[in-house]
C-alpha positions in Angstrom: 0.0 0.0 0.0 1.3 3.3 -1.0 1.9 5.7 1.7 4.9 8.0 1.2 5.3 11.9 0.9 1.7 13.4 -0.1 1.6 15.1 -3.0 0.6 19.1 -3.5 -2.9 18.4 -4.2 -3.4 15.9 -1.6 -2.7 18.7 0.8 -5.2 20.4 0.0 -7.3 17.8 0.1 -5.7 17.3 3.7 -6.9 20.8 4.5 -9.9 20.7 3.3 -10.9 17.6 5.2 -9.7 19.1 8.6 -11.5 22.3 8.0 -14.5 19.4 8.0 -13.6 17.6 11.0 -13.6 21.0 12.5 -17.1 21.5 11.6 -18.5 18.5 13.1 -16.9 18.9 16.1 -19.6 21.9 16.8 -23.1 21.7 17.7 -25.2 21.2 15.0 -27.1 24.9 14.6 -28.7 26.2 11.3 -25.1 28.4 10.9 -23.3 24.9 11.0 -25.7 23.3 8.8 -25.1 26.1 6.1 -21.4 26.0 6.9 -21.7 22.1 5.2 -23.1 23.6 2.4 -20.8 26.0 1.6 -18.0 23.8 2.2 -20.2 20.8 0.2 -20.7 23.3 -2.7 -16.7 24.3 -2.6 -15.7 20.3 -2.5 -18.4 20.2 -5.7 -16.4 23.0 -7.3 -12.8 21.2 -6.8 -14.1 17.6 -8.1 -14.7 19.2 -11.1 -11.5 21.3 -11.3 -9.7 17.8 -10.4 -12.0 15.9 -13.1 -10.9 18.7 -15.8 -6.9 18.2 -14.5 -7.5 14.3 -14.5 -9.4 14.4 -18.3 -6.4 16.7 -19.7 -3.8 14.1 -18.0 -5.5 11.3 -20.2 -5.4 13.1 -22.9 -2.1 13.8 -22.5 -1.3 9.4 -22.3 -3.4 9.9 -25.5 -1.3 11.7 -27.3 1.7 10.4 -25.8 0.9 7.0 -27.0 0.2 8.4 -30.8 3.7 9.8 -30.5 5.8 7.4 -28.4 3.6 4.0 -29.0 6.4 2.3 -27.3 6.9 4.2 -24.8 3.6 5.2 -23.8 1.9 1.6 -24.3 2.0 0.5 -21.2 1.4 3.4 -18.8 -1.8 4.2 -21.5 -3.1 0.7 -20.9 -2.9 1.5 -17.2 -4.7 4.8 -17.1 -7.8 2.9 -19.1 -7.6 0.5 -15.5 -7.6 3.5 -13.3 -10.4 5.3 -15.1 -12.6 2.0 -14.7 -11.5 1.6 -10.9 -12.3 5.4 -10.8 -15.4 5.8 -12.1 -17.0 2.6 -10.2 -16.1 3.8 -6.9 -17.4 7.2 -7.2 -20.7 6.0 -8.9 -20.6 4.0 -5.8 -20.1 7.1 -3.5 -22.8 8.8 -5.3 -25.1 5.8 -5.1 -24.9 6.4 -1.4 -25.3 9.7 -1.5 -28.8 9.3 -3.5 -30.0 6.6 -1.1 -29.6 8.7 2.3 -30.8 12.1 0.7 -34.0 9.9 -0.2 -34.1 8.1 3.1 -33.7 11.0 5.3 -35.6 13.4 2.8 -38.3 11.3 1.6 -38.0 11.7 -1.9 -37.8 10.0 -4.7 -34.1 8.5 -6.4 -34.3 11.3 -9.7 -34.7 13.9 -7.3 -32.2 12.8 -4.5 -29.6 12.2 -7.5 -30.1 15.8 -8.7 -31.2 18.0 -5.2 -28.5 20.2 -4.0 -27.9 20.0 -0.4 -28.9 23.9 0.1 -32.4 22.6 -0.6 -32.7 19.6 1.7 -34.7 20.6 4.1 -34.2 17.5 6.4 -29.9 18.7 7.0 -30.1 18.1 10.1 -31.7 14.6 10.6 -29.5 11.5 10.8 -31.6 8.3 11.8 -32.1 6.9 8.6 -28.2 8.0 7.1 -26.8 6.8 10.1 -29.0 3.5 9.8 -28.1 2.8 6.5 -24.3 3.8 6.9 -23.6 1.9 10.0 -26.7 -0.7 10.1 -27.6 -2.0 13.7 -23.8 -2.8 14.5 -21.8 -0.5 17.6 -19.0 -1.0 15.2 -20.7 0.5 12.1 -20.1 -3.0 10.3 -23.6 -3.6 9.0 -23.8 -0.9 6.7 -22.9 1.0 3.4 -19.6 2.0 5.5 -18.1 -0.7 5.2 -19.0 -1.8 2.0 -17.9 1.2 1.1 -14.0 1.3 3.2 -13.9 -2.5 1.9 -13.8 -0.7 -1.5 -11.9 2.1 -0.8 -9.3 -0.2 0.4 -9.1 -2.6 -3.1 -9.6 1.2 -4.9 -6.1 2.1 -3.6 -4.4 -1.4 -4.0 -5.8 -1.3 -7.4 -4.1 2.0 -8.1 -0.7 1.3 -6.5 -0.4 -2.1 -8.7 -0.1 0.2 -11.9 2.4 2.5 -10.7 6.0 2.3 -11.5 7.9 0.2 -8.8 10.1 3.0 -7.4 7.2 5.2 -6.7 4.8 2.7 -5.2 5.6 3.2 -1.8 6.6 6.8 -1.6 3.2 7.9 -3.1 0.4 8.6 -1.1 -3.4 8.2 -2.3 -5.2 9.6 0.6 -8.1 8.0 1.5 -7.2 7.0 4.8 -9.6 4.2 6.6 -7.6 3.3 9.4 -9.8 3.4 12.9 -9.3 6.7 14.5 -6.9 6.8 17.3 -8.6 5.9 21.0 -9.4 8.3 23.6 -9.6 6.8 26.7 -11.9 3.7 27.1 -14.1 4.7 24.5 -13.3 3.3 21.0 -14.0 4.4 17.5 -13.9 2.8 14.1 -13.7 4.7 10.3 -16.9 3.9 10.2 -19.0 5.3 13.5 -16.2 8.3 13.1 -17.2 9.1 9.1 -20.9 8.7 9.7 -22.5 7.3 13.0 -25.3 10.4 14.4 -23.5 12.9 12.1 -26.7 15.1 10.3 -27.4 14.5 7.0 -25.3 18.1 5.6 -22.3 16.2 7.4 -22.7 12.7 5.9 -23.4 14.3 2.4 -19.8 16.8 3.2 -18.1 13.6 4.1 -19.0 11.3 1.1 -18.0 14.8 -1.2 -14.7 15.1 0.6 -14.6 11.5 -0.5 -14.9 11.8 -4.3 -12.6 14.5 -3.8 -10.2 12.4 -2.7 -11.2 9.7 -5.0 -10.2 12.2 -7.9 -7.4 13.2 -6.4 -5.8 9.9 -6.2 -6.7 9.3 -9.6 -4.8 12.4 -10.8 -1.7 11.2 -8.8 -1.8 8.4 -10.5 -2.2 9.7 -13.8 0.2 12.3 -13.3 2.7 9.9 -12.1 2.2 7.4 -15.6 2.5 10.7 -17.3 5.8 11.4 -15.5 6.6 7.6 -16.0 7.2 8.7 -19.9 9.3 11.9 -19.8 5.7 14.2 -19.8 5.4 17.2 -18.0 4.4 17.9 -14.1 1.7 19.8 -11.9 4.0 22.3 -10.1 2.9 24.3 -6.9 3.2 27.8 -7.0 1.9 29.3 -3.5 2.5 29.0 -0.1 0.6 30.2 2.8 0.1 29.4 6.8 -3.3 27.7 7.8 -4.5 26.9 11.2 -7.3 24.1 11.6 -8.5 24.1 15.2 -10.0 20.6 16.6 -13.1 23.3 17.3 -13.7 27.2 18.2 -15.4 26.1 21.5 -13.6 24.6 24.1 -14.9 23.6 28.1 -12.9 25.0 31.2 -10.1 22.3 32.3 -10.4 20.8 28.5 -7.6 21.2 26.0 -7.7 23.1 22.9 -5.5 21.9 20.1 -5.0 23.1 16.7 -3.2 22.2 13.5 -0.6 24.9 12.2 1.0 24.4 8.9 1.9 25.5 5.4 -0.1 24.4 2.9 0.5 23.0 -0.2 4.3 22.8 0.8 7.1 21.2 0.5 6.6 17.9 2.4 10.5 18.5 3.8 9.9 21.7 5.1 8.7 22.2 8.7 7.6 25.8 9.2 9.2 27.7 12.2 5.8 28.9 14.1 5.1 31.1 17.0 2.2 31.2 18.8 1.2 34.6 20.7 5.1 35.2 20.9 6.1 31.9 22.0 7.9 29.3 20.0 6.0 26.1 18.9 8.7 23.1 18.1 5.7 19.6 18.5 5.2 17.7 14.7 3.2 15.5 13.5 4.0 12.7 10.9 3.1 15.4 7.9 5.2 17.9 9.2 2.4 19.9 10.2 3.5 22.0 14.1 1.0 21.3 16.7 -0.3 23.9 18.6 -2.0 23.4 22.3 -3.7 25.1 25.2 -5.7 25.2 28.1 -8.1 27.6 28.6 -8.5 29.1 32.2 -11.4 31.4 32.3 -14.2 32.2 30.3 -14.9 34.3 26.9 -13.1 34.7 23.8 -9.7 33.0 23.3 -6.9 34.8 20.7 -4.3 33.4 18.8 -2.0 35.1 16.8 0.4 32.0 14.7 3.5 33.3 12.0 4.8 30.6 10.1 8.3 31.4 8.6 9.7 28.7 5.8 11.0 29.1 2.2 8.8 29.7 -0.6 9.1 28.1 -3.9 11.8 30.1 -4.9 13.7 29.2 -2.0 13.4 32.6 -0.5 12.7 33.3 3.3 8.7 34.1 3.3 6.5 34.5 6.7 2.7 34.1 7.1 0.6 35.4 9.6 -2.7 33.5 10.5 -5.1 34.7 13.4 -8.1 33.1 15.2 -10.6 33.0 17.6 -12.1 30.4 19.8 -14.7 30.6 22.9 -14.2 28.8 26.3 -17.0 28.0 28.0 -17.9 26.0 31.7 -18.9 22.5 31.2 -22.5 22.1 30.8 -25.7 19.9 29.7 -28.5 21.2 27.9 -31.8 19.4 28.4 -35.2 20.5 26.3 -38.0 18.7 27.5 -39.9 20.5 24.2 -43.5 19.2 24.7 -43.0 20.5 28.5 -42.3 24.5 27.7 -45.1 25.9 29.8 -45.3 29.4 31.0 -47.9 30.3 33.8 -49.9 32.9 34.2 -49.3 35.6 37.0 -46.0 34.1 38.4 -42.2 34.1 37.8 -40.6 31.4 34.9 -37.4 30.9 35.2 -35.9 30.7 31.7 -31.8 29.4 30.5 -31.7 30.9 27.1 -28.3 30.0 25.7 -26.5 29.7 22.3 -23.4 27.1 22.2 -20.1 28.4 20.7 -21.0 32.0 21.6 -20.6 34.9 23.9 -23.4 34.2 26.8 -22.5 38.4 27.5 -23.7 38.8 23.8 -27.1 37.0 24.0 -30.1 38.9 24.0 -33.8 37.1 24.4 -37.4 39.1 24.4 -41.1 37.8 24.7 -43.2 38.0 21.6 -47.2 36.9 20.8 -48.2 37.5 24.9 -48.5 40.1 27.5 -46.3 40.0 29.6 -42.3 41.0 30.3 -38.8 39.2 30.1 -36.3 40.3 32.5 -32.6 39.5 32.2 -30.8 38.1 35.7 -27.3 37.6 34.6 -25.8 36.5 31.5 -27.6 33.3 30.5 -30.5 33.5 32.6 -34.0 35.2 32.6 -37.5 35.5 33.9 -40.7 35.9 32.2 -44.2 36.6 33.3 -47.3 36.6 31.4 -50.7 37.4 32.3 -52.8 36.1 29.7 -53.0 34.3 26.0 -52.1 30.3 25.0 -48.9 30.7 23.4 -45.9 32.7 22.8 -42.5 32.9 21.4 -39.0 33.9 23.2 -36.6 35.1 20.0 -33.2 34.8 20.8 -30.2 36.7 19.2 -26.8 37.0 19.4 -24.1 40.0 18.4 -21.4 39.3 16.8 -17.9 41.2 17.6 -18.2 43.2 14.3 -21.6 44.7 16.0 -24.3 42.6 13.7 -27.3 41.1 15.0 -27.7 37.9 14.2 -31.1 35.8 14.9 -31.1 32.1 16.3 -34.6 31.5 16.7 -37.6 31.7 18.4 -38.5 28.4 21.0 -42.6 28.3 21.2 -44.1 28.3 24.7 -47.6 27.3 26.0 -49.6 29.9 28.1 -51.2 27.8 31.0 -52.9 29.5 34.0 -51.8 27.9 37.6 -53.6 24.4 38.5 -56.4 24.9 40.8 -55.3 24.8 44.4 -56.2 21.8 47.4 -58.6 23.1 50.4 -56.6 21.9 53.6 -57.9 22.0 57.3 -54.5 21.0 59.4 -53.2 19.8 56.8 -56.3 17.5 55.8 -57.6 17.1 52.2 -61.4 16.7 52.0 -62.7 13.6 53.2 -60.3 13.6 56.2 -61.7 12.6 59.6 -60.9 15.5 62.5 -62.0 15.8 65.8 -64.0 19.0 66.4 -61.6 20.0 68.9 -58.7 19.8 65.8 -61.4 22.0 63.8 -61.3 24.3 66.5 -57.6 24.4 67.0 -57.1 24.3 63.1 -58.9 28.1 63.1 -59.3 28.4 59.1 -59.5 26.8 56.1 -56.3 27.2 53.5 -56.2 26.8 49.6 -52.8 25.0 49.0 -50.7 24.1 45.2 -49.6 20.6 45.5 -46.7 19.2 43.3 -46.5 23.2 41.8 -42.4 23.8 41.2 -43.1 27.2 41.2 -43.2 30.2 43.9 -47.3 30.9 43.9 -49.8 30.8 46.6 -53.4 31.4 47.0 -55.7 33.2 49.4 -58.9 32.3 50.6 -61.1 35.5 50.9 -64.4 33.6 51.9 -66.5 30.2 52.3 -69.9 28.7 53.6 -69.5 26.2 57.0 -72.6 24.1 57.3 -73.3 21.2 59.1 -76.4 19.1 60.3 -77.5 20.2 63.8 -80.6 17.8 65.1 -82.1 17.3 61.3 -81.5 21.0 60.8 -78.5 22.7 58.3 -77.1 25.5 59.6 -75.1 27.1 57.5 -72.7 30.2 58.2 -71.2 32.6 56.0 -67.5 33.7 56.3 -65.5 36.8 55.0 -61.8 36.0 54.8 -60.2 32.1 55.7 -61.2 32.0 59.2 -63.3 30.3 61.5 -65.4 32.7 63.4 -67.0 32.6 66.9 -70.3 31.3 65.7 -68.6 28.3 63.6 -66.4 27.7 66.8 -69.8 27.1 69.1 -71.3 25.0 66.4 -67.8 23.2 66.2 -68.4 22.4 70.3 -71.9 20.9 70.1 -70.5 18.5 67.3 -71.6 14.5 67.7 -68.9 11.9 66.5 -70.3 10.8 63.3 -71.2 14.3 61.9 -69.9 15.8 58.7 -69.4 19.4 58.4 -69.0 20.9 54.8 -66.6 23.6 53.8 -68.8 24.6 50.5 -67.9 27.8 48.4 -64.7 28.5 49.2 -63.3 31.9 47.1 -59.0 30.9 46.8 -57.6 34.3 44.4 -54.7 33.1 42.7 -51.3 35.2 42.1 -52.5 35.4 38.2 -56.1 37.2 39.8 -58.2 34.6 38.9 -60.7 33.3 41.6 -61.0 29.7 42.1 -64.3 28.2 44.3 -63.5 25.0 45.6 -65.6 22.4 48.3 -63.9 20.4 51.2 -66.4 18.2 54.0 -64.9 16.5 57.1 -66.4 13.4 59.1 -66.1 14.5 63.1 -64.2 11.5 65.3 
């Protein structure tokens, strides 16, 4: 297997890919989604600039052979092999593509094969892509994933066995599908890591970066029969620093690592970087300088990277690259959706928050209700209402170049608080009291069972009756208390006698007047 120095284009393929693993290492918001579009529509854009290199290298072998039959016989034959190998495996990748866009999208195959991701509406969704890529299996066997790395894997053996002997193992094809290295006790395979829960705009990216690569290794091949007969070479011409960051938001106490390097350069050159002033010496295998930190407090990270090397010319050249990543606390975000409730008349507690940014630059208001939002702290809010069914809470966010930018509005229901419990002592209705616990109980009180929130009711009146020798004598009462005349009926009481609590006015924190009943045997 081929796996040498890689060659100018597969850097940029190499770049391009981290740039993606980047991406999915956020949380999946409608800016991310449209981020895989862009960077779908951009790997669309470089297939075809690879196909158009990779058709003029086989024209070149074309002509070659007319002119050099000899000489060009055998590396022409070859390029006919790699255009077959070619072309199957990235029908086969588009194959895929077609089946999850109509899985997840619900559409049928003409349109999946021609719908531009901008226009799927279903980006985000991932049960059936991920069903179908990775199948029932935690290792992501059962699927198209590894039908499709099984191929990948004859693809490149395929392609080395045509190139000249000297250059087969110093050539690299890209398309790696080794497993992913482990992190602690949790392992990954090239499956689960290419496709397992990624959103449908990610899977799609993935399988594009793919056919990029597929190309790419085509045109390395080609370009290397091509050299193979005295042609000509694709030369690199520009050099610049690039950082790829493993992602721009980072928990306290986690690390934050990025990759610094030069791309498209000489794969002997290791740039000289500095990071915010101080010098960076760590490698990888591709000669790319590994940067790493660990946030400390909250907010907006800097970094500030130069890269000095020698530019094509072999003249001393230095890039400058900046970025920007947020640190945030560690935290888990649970949205019990069918459960947003507002209620009337008291205070809602509300987290409004928006991952990867600024919670200082968050801003949330109340819209289709009456009613106010008022901001705690960063991050947190209350809202009352006092009347309607439903409402919205639109959240924005600023950006540091002072644009507004909305994320959404969340819909709430408008509910008004449950009706309350009438309690004597503590008793629900249909508890049995002596008359001297009546007495000492002095009132009747309207109470919110199993409420979370900070609301209480108050009785402002009620009917006492009870049976007095065949007779019902009822009294009326202003307020929640028993009054002398309830008291001396209270003192004649027989065991055995129920007395009734009937009409009972409870006004609620949201102004509404609730009229409940409570009765009570007599021990």
């Amino acid at each position: 297997m081929a796996g040498g120095k890689e060659t100018p284009r597969q850097k940029m393929i190499g770049m391009m890919y981290l740039v993606l693993t980047a991406l999915l290492a956020l949380n999946v918001s409608k800016e991310i989604l449209d981020a895989f579009v862009v960077m779908n529509d951009g790997l669309i854009k470089t297939d075809q600039n690879f196909t158009q290199n990779n058709g003029r290298l086989y024209e070149t072998l074309k002509r070659a052979l007319e002119s050099e039959p000899v000489r060009a016989k055998v590396p022409y034959e070859n390029s006919q092999k790699v255009k077959k190998w070619t072309d199957e495996l990235y029908k086969m990748v588009s194959s895929i593509k077609s089946e999850v866009i109509q899985a997840e999208e619900k559409v049928p195959k003409e349109v999946a094969d021609t719908i531009r991701l901008e226009y799927i509406s279903s980006k985000d969704k991932y049960d059936e892509a991920t069903r179908i890529m990775c199948g029932l299996t935690e290792d992501g066997s059962g699927g198209k994933a590894r039908e499709l790395k099984n191929k990948i894997i004859e693809f490149k053996k395929n392609l080395v066995s045509v190139l000249p002997e000297k250059m087969q193992k110093n050539t690299n094809l890209g398309l790696d599908t080794n497993d992913p290295p482990q992190k602690g006790s949790q392992k990954e395979t090239w499956e689960t890591n290419k496709f397992y829960h990624l959103p449908l705009a990610a899977q799609i990216s993935v399988l594009s970066q793919m056919q990029t690569e597929i190309r790419n290794a085509e045109g390395t091949v080609l370009n290397e029969l091509v050299k193979s007969i005295g042609d000509a070479t694709i030369k690199v011409d520009k050099l610049a620093a690039q950082m790829i960051p493993s992602a721009n938001v980072v928990t306290i106490g986690d690390e934050f690592t990025a990759k610094i390097f030069v791309a498209a350069f000489n794969s002997k050159m290791t740039p000289d970087v500095t990071v915010n002033g101080r010098q960076i010496t760590e490698t990888d295998e591709t000669g790319s300088v590994i940067f790493k930190s660990r946030p400390a407090s909250e907010g907006p990270q800097k970094i500030t990277a130069i890269a000095r090397f020698m530019n094509a010319e072999g003249k001393p050249e230095e890039s400058k690259v900046e970025y920007e990543y947020m640190a945030i606390k560690p935290a888990a975000v649970v949205s019990p959706t069918s459960m947003n409730v507002f209620y009337i008349g008291v205070d809602n507690p509300v987290s409004v928050s928006v991952p990867g940014s600024d919670p200082t630059k968050v801003e949330a208001t109340l819209a289709g209700a009456q009613g106010t939002i008022k901001k705690i702290k960063p991050g947190e809010y209350v809202v009352n209402v006092s009347g309607g069914t439903k409402c919205t809470v639109p959240v924005s966010v600023k950006s540091p170049q002072g644009k507004t930018a909305n994320m959404g509005a969340p819909e709430f229901r408008i509910k008004r608080i449950p009706d309350p419990v009438p309690m004597v002592m503590g008793k629900k209705s249909g508890a049995t009291l002596s008359s001297q616990e009546l007495v000492a109980a002095g009132g009747v009180s309207a109470v919110l069972e199993n409420f979370d929130f900070k609301a209480s009711f108050q009785v402002t009146g009620f009917e006492f009756g009870m049976n007095v020798n065949g007779v019902y004598i009822p009294i009326q009462v202003t307020g929640n208390k028993f009054n002398d005349a309830i008291t001396s009926q209270l003192k004649k009481v027989k065991p055995g006698t129920r007395v009734f609590l009937s009409d009972i006015k409870a006004k609620g924190p949201d102004g509404s007047v609730r009229t409940l009943d409570a009765s009570y045997k007599i021990r």
